[in-house]
DSSP file (Angstrom, degrees, kcal/mol; ACC not computed):
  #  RESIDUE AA STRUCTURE BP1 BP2  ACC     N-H-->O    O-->H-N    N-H-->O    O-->H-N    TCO  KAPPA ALPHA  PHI   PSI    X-CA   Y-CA   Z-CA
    1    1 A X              0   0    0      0, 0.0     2,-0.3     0, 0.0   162,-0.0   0.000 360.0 360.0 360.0 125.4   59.0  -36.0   38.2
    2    2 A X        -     0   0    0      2,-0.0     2,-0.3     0, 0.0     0, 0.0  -0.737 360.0-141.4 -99.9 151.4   56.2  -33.6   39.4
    3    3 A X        -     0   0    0     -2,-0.3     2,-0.4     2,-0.1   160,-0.1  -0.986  10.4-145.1-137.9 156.0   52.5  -33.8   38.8
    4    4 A X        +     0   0    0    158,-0.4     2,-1.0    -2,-0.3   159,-0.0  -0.110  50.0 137.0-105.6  19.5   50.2  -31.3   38.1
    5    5 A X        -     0   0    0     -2,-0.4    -2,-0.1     1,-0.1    18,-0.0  -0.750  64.2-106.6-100.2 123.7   47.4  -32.8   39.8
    6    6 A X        -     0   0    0     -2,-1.0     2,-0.2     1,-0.1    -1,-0.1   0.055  41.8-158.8 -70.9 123.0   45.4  -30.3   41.9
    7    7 A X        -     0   0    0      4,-0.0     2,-0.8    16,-0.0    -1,-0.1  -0.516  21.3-122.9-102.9 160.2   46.1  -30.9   45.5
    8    8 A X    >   -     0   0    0     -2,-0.2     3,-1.6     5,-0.1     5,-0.1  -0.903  37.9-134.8 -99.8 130.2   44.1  -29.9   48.6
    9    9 A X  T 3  S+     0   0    0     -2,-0.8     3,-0.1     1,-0.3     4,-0.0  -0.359  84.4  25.8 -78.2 146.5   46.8  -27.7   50.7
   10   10 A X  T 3  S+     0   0    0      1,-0.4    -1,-0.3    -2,-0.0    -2,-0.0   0.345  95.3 125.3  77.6 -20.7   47.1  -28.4   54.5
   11   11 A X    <   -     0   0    0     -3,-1.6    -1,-0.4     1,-0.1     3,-0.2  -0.388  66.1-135.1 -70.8 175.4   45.9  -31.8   53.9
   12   12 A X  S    S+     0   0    0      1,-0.2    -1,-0.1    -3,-0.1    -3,-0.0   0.496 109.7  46.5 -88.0  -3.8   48.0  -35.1   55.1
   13   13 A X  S >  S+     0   0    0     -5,-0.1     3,-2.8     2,-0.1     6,-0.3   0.230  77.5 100.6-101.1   2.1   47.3  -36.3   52.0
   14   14 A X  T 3  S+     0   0    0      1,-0.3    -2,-0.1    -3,-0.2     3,-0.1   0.686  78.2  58.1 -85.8   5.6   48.0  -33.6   49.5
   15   15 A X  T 3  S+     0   0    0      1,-0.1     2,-1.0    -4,-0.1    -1,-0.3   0.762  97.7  88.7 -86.1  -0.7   51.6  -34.7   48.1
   16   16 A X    X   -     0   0    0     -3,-2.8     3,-3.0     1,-0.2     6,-0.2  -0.620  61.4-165.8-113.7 110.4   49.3  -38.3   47.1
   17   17 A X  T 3  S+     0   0    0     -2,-1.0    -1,-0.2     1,-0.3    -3,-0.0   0.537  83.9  49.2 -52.3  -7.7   47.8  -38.2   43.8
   18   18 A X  T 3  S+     0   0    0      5,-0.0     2,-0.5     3,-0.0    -1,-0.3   0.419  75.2 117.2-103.9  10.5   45.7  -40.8   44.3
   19   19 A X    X   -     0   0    0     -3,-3.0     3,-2.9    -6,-0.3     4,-0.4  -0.386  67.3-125.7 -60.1 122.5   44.3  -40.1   47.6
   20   20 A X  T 3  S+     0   0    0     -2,-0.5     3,-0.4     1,-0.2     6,-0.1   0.628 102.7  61.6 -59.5 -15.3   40.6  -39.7   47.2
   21   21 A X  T 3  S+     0   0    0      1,-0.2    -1,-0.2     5,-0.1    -2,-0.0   0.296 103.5  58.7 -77.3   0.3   39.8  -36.4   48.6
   22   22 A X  S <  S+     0   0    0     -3,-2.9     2,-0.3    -6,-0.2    -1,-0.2   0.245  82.1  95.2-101.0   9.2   42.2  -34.9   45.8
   23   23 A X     >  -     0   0    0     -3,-0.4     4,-1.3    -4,-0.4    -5,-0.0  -0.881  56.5-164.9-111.2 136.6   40.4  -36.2   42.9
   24   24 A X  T  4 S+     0   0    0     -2,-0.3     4,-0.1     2,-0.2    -1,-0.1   0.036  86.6  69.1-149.7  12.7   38.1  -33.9   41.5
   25   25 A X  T  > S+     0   0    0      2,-0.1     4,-3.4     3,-0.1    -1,-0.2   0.471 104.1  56.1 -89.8 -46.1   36.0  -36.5   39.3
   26   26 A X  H  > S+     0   0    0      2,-0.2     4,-2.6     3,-0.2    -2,-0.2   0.918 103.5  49.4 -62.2 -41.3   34.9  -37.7   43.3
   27   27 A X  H  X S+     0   0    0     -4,-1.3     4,-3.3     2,-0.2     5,-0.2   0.966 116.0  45.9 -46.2 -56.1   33.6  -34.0   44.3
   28   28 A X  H  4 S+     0   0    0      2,-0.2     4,-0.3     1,-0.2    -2,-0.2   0.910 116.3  42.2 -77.7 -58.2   31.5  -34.2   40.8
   29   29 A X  H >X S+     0   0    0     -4,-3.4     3,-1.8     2,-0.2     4,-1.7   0.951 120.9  44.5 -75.0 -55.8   30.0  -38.1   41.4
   30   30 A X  H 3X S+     0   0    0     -4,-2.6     4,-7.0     1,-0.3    -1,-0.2   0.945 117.4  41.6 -73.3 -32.9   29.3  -37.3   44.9
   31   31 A X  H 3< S+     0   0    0     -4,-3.3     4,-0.4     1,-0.2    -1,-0.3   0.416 116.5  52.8 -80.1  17.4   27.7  -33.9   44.2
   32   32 A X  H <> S+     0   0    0     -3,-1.8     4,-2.9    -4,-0.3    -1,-0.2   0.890 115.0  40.0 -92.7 -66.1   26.0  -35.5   41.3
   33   33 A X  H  X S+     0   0    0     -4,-1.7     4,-2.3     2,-0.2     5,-0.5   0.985 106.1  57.5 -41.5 -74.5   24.7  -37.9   43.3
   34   34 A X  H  X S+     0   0    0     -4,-7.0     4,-0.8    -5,-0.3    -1,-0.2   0.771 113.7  48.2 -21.1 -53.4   23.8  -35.7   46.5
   35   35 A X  H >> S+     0   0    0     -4,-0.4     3,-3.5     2,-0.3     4,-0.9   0.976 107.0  55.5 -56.0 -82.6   21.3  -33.5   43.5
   36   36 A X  H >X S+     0   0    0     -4,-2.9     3,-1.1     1,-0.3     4,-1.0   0.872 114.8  40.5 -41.9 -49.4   19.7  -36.7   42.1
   37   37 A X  H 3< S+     0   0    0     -4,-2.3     4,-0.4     1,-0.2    -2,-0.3   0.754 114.2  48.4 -73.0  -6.7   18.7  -37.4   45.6
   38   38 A X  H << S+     0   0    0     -3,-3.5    -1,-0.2    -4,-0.8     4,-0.2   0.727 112.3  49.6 -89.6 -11.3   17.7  -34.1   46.6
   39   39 A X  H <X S+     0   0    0     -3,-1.1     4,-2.0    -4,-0.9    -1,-0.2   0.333  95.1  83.0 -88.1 -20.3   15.7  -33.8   43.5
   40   40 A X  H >X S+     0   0    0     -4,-1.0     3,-2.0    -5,-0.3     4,-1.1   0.936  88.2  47.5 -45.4 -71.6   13.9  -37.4   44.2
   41   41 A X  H 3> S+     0   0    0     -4,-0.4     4,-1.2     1,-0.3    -1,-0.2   0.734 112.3  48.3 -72.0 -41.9   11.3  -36.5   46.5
   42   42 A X  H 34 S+     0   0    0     -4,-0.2    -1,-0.3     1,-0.2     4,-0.2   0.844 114.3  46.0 -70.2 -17.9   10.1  -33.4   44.4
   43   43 A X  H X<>S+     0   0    0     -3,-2.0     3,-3.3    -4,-2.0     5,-1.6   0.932 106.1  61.4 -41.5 -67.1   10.0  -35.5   41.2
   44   44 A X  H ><5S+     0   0    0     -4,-1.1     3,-2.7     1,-0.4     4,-0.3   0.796  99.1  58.0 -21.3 -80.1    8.0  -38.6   43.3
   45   45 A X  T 3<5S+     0   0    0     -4,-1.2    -1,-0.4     1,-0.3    -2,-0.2   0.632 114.3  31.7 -45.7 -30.4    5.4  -35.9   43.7
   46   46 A X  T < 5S-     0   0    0     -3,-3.3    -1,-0.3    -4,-0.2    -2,-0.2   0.003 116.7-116.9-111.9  22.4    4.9  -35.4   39.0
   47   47 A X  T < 5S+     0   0    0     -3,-2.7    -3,-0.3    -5,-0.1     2,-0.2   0.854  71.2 133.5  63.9   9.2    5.7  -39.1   39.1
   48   48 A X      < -     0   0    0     -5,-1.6     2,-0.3    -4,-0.3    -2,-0.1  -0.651  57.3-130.0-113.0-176.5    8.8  -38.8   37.2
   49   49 A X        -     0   0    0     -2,-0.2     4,-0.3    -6,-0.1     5,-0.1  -0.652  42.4-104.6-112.3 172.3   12.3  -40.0   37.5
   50   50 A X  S >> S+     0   0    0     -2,-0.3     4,-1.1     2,-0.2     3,-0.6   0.869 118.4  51.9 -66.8 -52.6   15.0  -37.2   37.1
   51   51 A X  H 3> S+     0   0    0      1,-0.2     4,-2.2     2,-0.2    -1,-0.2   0.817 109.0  47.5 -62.7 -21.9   16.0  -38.1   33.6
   52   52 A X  H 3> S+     0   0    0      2,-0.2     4,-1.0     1,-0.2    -2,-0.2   0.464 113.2  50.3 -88.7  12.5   12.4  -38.1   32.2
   53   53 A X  H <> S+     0   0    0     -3,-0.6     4,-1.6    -4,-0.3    -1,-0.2   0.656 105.4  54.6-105.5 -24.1   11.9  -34.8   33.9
   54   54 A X  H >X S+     0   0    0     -4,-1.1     4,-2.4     1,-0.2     3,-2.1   0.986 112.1  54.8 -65.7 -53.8   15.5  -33.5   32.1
   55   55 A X  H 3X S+     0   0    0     -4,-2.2     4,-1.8     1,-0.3    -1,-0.2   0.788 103.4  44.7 -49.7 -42.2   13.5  -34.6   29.1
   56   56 A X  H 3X S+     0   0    0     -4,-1.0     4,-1.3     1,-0.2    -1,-0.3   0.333  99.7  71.5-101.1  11.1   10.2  -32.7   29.3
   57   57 A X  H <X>S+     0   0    0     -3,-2.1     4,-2.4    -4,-1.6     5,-0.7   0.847 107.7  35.0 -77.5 -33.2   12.0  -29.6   30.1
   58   58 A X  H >X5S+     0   0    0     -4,-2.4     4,-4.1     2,-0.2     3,-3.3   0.925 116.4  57.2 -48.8 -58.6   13.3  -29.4   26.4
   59   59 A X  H 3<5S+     0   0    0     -4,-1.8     3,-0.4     1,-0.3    -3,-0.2   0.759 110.7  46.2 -52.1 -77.9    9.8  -31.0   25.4
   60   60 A X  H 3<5S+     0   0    0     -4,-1.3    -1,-0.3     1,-0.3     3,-0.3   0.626 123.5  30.5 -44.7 -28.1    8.2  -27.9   27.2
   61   61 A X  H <<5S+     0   0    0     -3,-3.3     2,-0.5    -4,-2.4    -1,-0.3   0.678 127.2  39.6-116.4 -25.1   10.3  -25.3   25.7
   62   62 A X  S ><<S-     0   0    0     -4,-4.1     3,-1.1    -5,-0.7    -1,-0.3  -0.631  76.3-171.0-118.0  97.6   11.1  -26.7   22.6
   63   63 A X  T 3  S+     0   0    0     -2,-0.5    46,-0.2    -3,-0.3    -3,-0.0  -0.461  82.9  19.6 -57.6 144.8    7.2  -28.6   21.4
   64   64 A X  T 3  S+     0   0    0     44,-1.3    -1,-0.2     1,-0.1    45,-0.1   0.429  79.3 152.3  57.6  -2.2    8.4  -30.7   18.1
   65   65 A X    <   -     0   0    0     -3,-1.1    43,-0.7     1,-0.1     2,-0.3  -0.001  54.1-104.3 -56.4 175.6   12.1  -31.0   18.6
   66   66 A X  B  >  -A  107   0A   0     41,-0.3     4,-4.9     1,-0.1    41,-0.2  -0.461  22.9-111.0 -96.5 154.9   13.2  -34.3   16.8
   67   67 A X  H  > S+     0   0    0     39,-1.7     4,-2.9    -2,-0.3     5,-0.3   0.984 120.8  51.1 -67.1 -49.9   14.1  -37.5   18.8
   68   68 A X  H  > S+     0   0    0     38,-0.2     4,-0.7     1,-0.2    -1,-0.1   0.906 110.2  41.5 -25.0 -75.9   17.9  -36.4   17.4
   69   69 A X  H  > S+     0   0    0      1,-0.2     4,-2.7     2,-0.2     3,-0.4   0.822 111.4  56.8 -67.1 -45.0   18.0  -33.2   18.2
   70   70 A X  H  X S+     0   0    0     -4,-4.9     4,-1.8     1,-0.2     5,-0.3   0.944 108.9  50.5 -29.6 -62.3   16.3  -34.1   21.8
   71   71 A X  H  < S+     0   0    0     -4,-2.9    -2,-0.2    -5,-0.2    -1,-0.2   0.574 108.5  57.7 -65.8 -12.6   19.4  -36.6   22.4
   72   72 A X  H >< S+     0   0    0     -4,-0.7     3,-2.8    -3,-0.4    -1,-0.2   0.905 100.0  48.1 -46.7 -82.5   21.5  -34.0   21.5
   73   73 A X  H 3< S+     0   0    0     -4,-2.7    -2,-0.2     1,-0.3    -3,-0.2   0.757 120.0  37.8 -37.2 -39.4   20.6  -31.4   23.9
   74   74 A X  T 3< S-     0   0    0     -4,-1.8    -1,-0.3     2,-0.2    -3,-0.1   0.259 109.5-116.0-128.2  14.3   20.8  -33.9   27.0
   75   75 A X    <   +     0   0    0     -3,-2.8     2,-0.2    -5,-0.3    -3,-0.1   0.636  62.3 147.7  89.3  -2.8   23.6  -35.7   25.8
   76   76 A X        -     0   0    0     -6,-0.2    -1,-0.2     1,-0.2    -2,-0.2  -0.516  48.4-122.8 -88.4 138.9   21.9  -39.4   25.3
   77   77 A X        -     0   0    0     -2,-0.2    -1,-0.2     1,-0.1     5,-0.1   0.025  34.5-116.0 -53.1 162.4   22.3  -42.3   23.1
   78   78 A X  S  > S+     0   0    0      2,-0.2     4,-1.8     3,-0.1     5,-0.2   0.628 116.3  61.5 -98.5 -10.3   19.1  -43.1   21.4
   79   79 A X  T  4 S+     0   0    0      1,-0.2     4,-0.3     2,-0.2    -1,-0.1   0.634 111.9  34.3 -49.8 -24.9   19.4  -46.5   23.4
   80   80 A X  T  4 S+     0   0    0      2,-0.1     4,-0.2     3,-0.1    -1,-0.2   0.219 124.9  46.3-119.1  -0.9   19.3  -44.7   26.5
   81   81 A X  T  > S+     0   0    0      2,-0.1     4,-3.2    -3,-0.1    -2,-0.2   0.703 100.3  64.5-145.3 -77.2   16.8  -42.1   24.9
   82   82 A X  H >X S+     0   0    0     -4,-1.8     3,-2.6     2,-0.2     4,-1.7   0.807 111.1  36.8 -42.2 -97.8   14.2  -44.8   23.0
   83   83 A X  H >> S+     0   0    0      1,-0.3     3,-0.9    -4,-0.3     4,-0.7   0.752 114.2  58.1 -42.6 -73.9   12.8  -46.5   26.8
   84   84 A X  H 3> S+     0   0    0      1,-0.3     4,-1.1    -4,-0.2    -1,-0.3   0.833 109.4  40.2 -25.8 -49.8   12.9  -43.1   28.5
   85   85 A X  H <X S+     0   0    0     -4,-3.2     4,-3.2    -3,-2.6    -1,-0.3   0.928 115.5  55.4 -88.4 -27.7   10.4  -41.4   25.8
   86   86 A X  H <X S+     0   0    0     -4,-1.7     4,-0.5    -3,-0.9    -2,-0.2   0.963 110.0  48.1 -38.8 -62.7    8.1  -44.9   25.9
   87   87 A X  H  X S+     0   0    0     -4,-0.7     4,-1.5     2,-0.3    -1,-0.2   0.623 105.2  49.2 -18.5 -42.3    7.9  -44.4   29.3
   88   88 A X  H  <>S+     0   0    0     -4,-1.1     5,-1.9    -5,-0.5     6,-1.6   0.862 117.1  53.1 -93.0 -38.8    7.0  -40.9   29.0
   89   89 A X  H ><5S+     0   0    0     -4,-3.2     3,-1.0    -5,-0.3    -1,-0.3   0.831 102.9  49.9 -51.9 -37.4    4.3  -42.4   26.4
   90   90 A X  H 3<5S+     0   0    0     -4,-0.5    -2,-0.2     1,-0.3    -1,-0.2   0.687  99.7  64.5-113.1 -39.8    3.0  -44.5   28.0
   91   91 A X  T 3<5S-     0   0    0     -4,-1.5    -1,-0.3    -5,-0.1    -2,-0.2   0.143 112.0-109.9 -74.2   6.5    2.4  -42.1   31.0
   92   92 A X  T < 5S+     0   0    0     -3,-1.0    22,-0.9     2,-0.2    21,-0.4   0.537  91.9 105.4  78.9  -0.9    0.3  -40.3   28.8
   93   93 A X  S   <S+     0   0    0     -5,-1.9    18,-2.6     1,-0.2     2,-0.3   0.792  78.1  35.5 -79.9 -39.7    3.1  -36.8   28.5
   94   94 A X  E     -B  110   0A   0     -6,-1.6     2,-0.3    16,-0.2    -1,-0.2  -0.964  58.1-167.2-147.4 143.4    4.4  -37.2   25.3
   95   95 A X  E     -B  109   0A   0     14,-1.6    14,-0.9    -2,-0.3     2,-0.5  -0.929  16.2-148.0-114.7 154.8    3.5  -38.4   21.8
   96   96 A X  E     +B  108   0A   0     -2,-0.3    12,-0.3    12,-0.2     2,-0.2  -0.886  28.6 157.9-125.2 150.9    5.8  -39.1   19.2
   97   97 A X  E     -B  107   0A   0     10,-2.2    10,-1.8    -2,-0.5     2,-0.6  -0.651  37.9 -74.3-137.3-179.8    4.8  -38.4   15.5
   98   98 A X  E     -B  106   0A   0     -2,-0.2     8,-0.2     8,-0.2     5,-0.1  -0.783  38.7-103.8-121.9-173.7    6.3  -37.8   12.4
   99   99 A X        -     0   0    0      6,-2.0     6,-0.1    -2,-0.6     8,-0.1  -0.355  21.3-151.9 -55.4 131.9    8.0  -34.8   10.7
  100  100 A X  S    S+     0   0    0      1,-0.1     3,-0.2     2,-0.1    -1,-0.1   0.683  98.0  41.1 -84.2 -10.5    5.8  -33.2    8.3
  101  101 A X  S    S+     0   0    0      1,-0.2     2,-0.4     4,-0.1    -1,-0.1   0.863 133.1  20.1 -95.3 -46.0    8.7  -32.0    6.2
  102  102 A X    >   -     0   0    0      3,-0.2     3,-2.8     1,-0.0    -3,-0.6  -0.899  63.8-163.7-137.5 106.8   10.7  -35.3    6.5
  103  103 A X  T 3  S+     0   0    0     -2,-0.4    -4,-0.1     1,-0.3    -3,-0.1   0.799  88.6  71.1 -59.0 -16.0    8.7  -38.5    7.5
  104  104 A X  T 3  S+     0   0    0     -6,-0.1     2,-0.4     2,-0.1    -1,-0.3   0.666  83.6  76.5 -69.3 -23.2   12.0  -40.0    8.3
  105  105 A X    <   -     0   0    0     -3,-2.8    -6,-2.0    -6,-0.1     2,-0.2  -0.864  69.0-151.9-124.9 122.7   12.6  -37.8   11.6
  106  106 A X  E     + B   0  98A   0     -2,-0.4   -39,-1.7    -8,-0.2     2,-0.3  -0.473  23.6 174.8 -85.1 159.6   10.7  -38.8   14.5
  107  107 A X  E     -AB  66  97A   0    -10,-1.8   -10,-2.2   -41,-0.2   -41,-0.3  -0.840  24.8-126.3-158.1 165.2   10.0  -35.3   17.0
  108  108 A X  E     - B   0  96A   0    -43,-0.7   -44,-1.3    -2,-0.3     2,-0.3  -0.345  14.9-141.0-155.0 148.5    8.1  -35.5   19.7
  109  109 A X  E     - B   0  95A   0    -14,-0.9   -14,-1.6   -46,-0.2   -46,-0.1  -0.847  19.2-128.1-129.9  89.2    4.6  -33.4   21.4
  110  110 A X  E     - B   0  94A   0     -2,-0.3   -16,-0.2   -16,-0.2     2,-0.1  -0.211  36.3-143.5 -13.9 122.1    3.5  -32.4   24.8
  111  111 A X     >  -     0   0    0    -18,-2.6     4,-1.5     1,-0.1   -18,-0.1  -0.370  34.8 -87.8 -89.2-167.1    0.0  -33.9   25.1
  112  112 A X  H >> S+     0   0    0      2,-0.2     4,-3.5     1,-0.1     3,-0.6   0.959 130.6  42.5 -75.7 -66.1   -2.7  -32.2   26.8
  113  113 A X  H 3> S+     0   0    0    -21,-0.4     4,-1.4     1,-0.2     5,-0.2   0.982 110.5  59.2 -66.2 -43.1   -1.6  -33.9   30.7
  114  114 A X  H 3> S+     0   0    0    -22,-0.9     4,-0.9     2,-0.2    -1,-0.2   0.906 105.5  48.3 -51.8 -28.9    2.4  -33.2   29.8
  115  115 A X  H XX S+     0   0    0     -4,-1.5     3,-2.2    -3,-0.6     4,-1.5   0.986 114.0  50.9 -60.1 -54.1    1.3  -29.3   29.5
  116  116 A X  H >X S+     0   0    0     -4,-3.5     4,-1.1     1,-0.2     3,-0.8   0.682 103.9  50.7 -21.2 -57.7   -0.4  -30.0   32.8
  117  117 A X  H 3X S+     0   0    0     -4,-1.4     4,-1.3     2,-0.3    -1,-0.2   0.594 100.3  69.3 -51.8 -46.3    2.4  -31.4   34.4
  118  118 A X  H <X S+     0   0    0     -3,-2.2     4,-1.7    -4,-0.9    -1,-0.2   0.830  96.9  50.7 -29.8 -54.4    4.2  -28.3   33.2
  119  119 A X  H << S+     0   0    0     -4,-1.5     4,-0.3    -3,-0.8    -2,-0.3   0.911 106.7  58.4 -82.0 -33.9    2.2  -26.1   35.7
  120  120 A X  H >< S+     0   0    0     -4,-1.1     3,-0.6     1,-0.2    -1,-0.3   0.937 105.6  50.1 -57.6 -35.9    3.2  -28.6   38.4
  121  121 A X  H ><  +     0   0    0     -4,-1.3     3,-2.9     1,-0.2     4,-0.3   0.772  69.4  96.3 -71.9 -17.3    6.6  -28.1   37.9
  122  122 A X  T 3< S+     0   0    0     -4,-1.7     4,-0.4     1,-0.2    -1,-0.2   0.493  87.3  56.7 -47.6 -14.2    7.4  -24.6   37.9
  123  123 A X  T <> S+     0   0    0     -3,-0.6     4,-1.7    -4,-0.3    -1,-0.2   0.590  82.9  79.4 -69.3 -26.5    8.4  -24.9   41.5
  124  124 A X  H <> S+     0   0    0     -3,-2.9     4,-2.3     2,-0.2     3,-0.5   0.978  87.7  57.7 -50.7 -71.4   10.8  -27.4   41.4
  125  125 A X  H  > S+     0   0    0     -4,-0.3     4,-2.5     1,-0.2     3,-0.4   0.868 114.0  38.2 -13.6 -83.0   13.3  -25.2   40.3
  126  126 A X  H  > S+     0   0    0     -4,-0.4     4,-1.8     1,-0.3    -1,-0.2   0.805 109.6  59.6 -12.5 -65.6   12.8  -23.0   43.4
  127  127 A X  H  X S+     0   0    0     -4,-1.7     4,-0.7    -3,-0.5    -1,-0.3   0.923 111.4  36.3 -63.1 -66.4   12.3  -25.7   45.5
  128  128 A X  H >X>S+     0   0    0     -4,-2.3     3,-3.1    -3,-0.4     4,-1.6   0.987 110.1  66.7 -80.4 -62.1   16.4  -27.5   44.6
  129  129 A X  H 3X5S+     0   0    0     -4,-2.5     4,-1.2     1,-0.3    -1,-0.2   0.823 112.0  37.0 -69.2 -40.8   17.8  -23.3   44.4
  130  130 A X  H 3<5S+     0   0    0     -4,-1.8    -1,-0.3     1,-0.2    -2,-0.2   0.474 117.0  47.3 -90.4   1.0   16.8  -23.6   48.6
  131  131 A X  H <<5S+     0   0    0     -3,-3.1    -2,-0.2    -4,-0.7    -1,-0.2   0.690 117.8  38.4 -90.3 -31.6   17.8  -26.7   49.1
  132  132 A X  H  <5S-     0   0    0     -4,-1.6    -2,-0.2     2,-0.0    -3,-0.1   0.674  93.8-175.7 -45.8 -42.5   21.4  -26.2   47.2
  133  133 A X     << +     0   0    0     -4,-1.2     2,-0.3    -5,-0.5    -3,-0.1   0.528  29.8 115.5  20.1 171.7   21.5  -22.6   48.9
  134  134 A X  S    S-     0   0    0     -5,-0.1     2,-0.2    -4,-0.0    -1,-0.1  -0.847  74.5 -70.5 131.5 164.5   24.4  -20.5   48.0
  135  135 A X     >  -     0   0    0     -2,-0.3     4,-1.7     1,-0.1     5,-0.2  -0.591  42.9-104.0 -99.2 179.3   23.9  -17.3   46.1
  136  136 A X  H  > S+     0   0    0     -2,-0.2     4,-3.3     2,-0.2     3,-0.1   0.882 119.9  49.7 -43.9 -53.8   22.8  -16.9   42.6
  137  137 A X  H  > S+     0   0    0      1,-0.3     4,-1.7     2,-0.2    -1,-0.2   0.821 105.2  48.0 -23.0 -78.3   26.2  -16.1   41.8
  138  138 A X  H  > S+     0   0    0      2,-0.2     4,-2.5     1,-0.2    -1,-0.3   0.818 114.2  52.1 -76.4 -42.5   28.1  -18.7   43.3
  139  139 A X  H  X S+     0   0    0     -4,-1.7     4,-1.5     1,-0.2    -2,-0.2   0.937 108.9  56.3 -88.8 -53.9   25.4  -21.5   41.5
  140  140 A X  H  X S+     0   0    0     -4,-3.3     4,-1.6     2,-0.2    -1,-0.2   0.756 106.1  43.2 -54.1 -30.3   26.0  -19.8   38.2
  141  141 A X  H  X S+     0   0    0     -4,-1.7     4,-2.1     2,-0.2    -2,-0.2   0.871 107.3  57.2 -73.2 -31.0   29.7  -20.2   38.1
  142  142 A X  H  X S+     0   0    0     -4,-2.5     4,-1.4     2,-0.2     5,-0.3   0.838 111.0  48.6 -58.9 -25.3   29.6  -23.7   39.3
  143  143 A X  H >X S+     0   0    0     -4,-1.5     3,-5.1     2,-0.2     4,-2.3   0.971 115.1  42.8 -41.6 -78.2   27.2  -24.0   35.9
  144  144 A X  H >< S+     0   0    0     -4,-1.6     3,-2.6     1,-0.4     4,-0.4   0.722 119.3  47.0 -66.7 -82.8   29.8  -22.1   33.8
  145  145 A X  H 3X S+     0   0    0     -4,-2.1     4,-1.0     1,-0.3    -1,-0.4   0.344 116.8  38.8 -44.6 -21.6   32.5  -24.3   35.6
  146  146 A X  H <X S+     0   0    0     -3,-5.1     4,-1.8    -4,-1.4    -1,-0.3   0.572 120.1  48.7-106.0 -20.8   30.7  -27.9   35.2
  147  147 A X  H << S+     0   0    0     -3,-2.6     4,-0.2    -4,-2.3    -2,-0.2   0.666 110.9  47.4 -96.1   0.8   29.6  -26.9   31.5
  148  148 A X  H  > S+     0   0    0     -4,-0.4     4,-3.7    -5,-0.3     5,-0.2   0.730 117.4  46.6-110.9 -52.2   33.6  -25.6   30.5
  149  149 A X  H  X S+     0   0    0     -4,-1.0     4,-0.9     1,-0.2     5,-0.4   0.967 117.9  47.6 -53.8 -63.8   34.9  -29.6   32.4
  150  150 A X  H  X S+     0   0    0     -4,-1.8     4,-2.5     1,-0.2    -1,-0.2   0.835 113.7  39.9 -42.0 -43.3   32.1  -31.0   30.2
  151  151 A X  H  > S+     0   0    0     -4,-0.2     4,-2.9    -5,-0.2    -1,-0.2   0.922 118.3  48.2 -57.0 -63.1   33.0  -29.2   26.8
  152  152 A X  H >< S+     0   0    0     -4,-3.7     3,-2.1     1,-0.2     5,-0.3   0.977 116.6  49.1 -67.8 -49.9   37.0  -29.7   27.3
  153  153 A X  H 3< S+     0   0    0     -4,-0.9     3,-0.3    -5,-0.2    -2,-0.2   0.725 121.1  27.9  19.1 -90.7   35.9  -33.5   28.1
  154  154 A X  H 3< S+     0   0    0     -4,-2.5    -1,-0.2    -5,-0.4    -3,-0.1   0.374  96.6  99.1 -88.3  -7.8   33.5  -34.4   25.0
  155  155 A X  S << S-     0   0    0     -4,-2.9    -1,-0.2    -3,-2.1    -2,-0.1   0.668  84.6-137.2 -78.5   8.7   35.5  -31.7   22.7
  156  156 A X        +     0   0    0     -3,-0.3     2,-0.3     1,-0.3    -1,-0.2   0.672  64.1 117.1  53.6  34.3   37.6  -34.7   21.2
  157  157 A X        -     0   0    0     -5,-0.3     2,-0.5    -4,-0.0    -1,-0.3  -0.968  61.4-136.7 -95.5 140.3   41.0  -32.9   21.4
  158  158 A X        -     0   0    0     -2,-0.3     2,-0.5    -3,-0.1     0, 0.0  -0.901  15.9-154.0-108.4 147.4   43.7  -34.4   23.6
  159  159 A X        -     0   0    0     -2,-0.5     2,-0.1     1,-0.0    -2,-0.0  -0.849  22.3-120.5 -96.0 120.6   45.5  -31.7   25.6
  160  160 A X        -     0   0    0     -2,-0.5     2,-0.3     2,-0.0    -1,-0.0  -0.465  24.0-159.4 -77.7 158.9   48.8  -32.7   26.4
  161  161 A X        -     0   0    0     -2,-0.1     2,-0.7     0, 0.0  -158,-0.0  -0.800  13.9-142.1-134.5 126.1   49.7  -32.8   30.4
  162  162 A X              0   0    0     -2,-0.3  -158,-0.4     1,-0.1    -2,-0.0  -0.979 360.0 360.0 -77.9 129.3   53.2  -32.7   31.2
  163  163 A X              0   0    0     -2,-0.7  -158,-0.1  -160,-0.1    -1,-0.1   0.570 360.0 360.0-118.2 360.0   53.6  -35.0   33.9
C-alpha cells in the first residue's frame, strides 16, 4: 500500500505520513496564525480585531450589501456574523437598516466615522505586503493557491484518493 501524501524529500521523516512537518493543513494554521499576529498591531492602532476589519473592507467597497450576501463573501455563519456587526455598531462604523426593495433583508451602511476609518486604513495593506515580503508574484500565487485548497475544500464533491 502506497500513499499519496505529499512528502518533504531529504527529510528523516518523509516515508511517515503522520509526521507533522508533512502535513500541509500545519504550514496553513501556522501561516494563518503567524498573519493574524502580524496584522494585530496595525489593527490595535483603527481599534479593530482582524475579522471586523475583514468586514468593513466589503462594507467600504460594497455600501448596502445585505447581512447575507456580507456572510457570503467572508465565508461566516450569521452566528459568528450577528456579534461581529453589533460590535461594529456599537463602535459607531456601521448601521444596519432595512432593504428598501425587500424590508425582510437586513444590509448594512458605513456611517460617517467608518468612512473615516477608511482613510486610516489604506496603509495597512502596504504595511502586511513589507512585513510578508516576497515579490508580488510569489504573494499572488500563494492567493490563487490558498483560494483553489479553499474552493476544492467547500466545493461539496468528494474526490476519490487512491490510497
Amino acid at each position: 500500500m502506497t500513499t499519496k501524501t505529499p512528502m518533504v524529500s531529504g527529510s528523516k521523516t518523509a516515508q511517515n505520513p503522520l509526521a507533522l512537518e508533512n502535513q500541509v493543513c500545519f504550514s496553513l494554521y501556522s501561516a494563518t496564525n503567524a498573519m493574524i499576529r502580524a496584522y494585530r498591531p496595525l489593527l490595535e492602532e483603527l481599534s479593530l480585531t482582524y475579522p471586523q476589519y475583514l468586514v468593513m473592507m466589503v462594507l467600504w467597497q460594497e455600501p448596502g450589501i445585505s447581512v447575507k450576501t456580507l456572510g457570503e463573501k467572508l465565508h461566516l455563519d450569521s452566528g459568528t456574523l450577528t456579534p461581529l456587526l453589533k460590535r461594529l455598531e456599537a463602535k459607531e462604523l456601521v448601521s444596519r437598516g432595512r432593504s428598501e426593495l425587500d424590508e425582510r433583508v437586513r444590509v448594512l451602511h458605513v456611517t460617517e466615522q467608518g468612512r473615516q476609518l477608511h482613510q486610516q486604513a489604506l496603509t495597512v495593506p502596504e504595511q502586511m505586503f513589507c512585513k510578508v515580503g516576497g515579490s508580488v508574484e510569489e504573494l499572488t500565487q500563494l492567493k490563487i493557491l490558498c483560494d483553489q485548497a479553499y474552493a476544492m475544500l467547500n466545493s461539496g464533491e468528494a474526490t476519490s484518493c487512491e490510497v
